[in-house]
N, C-alpha and C positions, 0 to 999 in steps of 0.2 A: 504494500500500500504506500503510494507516494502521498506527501503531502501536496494540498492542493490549495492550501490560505492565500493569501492575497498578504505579501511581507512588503515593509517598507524598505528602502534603498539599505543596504548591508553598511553602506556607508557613512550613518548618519550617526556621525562619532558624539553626536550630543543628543542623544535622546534620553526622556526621563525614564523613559520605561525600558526594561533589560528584560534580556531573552533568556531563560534559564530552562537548559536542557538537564533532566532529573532523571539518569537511568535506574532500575528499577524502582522505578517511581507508583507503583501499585503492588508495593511487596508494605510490609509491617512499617518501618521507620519513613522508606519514601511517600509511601502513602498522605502520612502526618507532615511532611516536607510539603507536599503536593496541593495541599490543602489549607495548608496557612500561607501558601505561597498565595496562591488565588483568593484566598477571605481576607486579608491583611494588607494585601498590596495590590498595583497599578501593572504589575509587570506580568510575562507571557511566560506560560509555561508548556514546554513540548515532555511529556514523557515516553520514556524510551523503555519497554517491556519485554521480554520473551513468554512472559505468562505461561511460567512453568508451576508445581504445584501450589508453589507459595506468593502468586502473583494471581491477586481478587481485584478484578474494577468495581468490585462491589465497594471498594472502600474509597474508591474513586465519587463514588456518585454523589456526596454531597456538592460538588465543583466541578462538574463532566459537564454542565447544561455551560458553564460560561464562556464567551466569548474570546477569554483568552485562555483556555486551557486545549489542550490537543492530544492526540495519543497516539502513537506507531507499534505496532509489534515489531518489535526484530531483535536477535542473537546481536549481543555487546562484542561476540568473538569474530562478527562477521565484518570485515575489517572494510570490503564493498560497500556494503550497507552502511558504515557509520559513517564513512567519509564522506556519503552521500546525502544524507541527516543532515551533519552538521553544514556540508556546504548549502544546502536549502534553509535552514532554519537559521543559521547564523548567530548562534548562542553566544551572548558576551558570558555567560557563564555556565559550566558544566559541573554539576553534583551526583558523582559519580558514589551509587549507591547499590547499585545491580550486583548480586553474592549469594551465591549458595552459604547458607550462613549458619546451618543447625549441625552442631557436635556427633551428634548420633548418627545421622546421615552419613558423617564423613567418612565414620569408622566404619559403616554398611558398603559406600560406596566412595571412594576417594577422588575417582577419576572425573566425577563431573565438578567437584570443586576444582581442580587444577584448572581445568578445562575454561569454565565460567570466571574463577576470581584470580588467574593467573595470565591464562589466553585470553582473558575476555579485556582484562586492565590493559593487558598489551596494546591491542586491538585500539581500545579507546583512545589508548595514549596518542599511536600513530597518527589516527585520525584526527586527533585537538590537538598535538603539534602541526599536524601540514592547514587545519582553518586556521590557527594563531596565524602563524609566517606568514597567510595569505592576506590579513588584517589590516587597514589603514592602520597610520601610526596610533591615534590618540585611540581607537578602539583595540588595540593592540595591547598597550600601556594598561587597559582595566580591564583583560579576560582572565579568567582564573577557571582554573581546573581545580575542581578541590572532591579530593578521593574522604569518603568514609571509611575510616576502619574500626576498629575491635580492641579493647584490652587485653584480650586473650593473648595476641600476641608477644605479651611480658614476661606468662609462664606463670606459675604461682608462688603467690607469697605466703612468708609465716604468720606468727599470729601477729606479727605487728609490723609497719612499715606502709608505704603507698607509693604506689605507680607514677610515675613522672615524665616527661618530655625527655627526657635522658634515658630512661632507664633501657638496659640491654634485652634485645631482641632474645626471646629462649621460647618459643612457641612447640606446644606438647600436643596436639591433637590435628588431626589432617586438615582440619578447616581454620585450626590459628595458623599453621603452618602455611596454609594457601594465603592469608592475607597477609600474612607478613613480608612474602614474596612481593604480593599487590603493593605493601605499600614501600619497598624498596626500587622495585619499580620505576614509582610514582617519583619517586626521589631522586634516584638516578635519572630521568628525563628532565628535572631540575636544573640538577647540575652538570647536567652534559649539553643540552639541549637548549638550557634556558627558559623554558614551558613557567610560565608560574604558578603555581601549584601551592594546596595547602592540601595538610592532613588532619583530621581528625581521631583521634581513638577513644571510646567510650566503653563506658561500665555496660551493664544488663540494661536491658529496655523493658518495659512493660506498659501497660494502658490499652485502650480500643484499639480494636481491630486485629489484634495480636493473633497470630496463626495458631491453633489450638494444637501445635507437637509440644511446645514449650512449659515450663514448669505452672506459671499464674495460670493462662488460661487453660491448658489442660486438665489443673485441681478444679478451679472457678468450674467447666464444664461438670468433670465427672463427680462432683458435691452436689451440683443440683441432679443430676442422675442417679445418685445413688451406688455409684460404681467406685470400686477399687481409689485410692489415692495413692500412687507406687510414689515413694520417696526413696533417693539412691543410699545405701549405705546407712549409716546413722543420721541422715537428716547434716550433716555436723559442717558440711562444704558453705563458706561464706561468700555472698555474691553482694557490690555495693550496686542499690537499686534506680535508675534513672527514670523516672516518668518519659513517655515520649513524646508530649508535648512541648516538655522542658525541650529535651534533645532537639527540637524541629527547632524549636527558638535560637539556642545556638549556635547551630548549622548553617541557619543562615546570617547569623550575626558574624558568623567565621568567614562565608561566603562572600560578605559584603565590607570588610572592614580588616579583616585578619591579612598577616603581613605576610606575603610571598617568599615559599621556604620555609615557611614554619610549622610545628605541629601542635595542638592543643588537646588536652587530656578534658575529656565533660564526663563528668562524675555527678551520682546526686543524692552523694552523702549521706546515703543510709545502706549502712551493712545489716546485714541478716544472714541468720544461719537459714536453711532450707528446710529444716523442720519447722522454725519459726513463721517463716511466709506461710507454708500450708495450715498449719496451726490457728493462723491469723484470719485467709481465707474461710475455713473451717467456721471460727468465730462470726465472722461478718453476714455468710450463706445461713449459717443458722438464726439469726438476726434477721435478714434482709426475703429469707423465702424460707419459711421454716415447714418442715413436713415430714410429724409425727411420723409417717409409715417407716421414713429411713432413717429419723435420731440425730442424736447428735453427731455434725459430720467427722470429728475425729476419730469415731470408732472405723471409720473405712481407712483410716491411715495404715499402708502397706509398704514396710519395708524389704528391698527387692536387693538384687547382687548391684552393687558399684559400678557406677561408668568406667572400661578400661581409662586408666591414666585421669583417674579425676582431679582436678587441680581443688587444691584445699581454698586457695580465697582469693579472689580480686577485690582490689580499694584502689581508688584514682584519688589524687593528689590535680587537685582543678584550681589551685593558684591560678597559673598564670592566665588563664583565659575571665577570670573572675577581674585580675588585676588591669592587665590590658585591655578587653573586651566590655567589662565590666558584669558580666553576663552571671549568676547563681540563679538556681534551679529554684521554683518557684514551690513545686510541690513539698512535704513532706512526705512518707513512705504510707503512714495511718492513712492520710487524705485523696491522697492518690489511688491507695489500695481500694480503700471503701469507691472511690468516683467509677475502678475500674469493673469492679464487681455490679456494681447499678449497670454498666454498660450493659454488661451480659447478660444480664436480667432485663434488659429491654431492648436488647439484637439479637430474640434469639434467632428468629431468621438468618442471620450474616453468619452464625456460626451454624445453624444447621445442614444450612448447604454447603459448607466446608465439610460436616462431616460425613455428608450425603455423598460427596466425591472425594477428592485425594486421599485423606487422612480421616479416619476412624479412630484413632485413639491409640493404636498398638504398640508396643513395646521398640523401640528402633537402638542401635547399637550395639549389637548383641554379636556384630560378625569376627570381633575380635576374639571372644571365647571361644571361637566357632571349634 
């Protein structure tokens, strides 16, 4: 599908409104990118999709009807196709979000994370260095390439310390290890290249619309179901918990403001252990929809074998984007939690036909013990 819009002169190094191309932009975090892009601001947004399992335009639809949103399916790896996007669309900015992104998956199947957040970053890159190069000067001087990545790629910490802008690359699992890749990448066409580029790496994400493989929404789901709650190991693994609304806000505060070369850590300062989040969940479902026939929902809490190689805890250290940026997270973990659990309880549509197709709830990770 080519685009067929009616775009203004590529040329017009002063316009107020900016072109932000948003690859997987109908996946969990794009989505929320996608959508305060288009409710907040004046600016045009093309998202770029493969609408593989974790890619819903259902979460697109609150912003699909407006005049500057757009939507293309196509492979990030397909190097044809991107060069051709972006020479049409003419993005002064790309938010490069598109990632096979779930742990479990990795360890089942490895080779589509190489594939998608290795060959696919490549791909992109090529293609947003030969539109930069081709750029009048003064729209040249404000395009930015800014990759999203992952905490994960740090490795895990003990019980005490936090993640930093510094800290050394040690990634444990086939899906840190693919973005870490991505965001060296990203880095290296920096400084070889000249591309300017920003990185992001962030803690855990949670809130609406979140693909139900994941820890929230797949308790959230099977608590009001009545079904099993599998917790890994002793619950004991700490993860620091980011709203992703918050995360949409800084993204693009990083997008529009943050200094070329540089990477910022977004954290949102609430650690939990992962018995405690289901625990919490548990509390809230039982509150919020309670039903006698199933109890209280912590008696379905099931403790199952350990994710091969689980890392014990992530915590981001969000100085410096708080300091330059000025940006802290707005949620706390309780407010956030309770807002995301209401979601569920009145989408349940959104998440039914998710579990209608790809993802039924089943156990994934399991190919390493195999």
């Amino acid at each position: 599908m080519e685009l067929s819009v009616a775009l203004d002169s590529p040329s017009d190094a002063h316009r107020a409104v900016k072109r932000f191309l948003v690859t997987g932009g109908a996946g969990f975090i794009g989505s929320a990118v996608v959508r305060r892009l288009v409710e907040t601001t004046t600016n045009e947004v093309l998202v770029v999709d493969k609408l593989t399992y974790a890619g819903n335009l259902d979460s697109l639809r609150p912003v699909s009807a407006s005049s500057r949103y757009r939507f293309e399916r196509a492979d990030i790896a397909d190097l044809t196709a991107m060069r051709r996007i972006l020479a049409e669309f003419s993005p002064d900015v790309v938010m490069h979000l598109a990632a096979e992104s779930h742990v479990d998956r990795s360890i089942d199947g490895p080779g589509e994370f190489i594939q998608t957040n290795v060959v696919g970053t490549f791909s992109l890159l090529q293609a947003a260095l030969d539109h930069w190069r081709k750029l009048p000067p003064q729209r040249k001087d404000g395009f930015r390439f800014h990759h999203i990545s992952t905490d994960e790629v740090f490795g895990s910490l003990g019980p005490t310390g936090y993640f930093h802008e510094e800290t050394p690359y040690q990634p444990n699992s086939p899906y840190s290890a693919s973005k870490a890749a991505s965001d060296h990448l990203v880095r290296a066409w920096h400084h070889t290249y000249g591309l300017p580029v920003l990185i992001t790496n962030c803690s855990n994400n949670y809130g609406p619309y979140h693909f139900p493989e994941k820890l929230i929404p797949l308790t959230i789901i099977n608590a009001l179901e009545g079904k099993p709650l599998p917790v890994y190991g002793k619950g004991e693994n700490i993860r620091d918990w980011l709203h992703v609304d918050d995360h949409a806000e800084a993204l693009l505060l990083v997008a529009q403001k943050g200094i070329t070369g540089n990477c910022y850590n977004i954290g949102g300062h609430n650690e939990a252990t992962n018995i405690a989040v289901v625990k919490a969940i548990c509390a809230l479902i039982d509150e919020l929809a309670p039903n006698p026939s199933i109890g209280p929902r912590e008696r379905l809490i099931t403790f199952v074998a350990d994710r091969p190689g689980h890392d014990a805890r992530y915590a981001i250290d969000a100085t410096k984007i708080a300091r330059e940026l000025g940006w802290k997270p707005k949620h706390s973990f309780e407010s956030g939690l309770r807002q995301t659990v209401q979601w569920y309880l009145e989408n349940k549509s959104w998440w039914e036909r998710v579990r209608a197709g790809t993802y039924r709830g089943e156990r994934l990770g399991l190919a390493a013990q195999a």
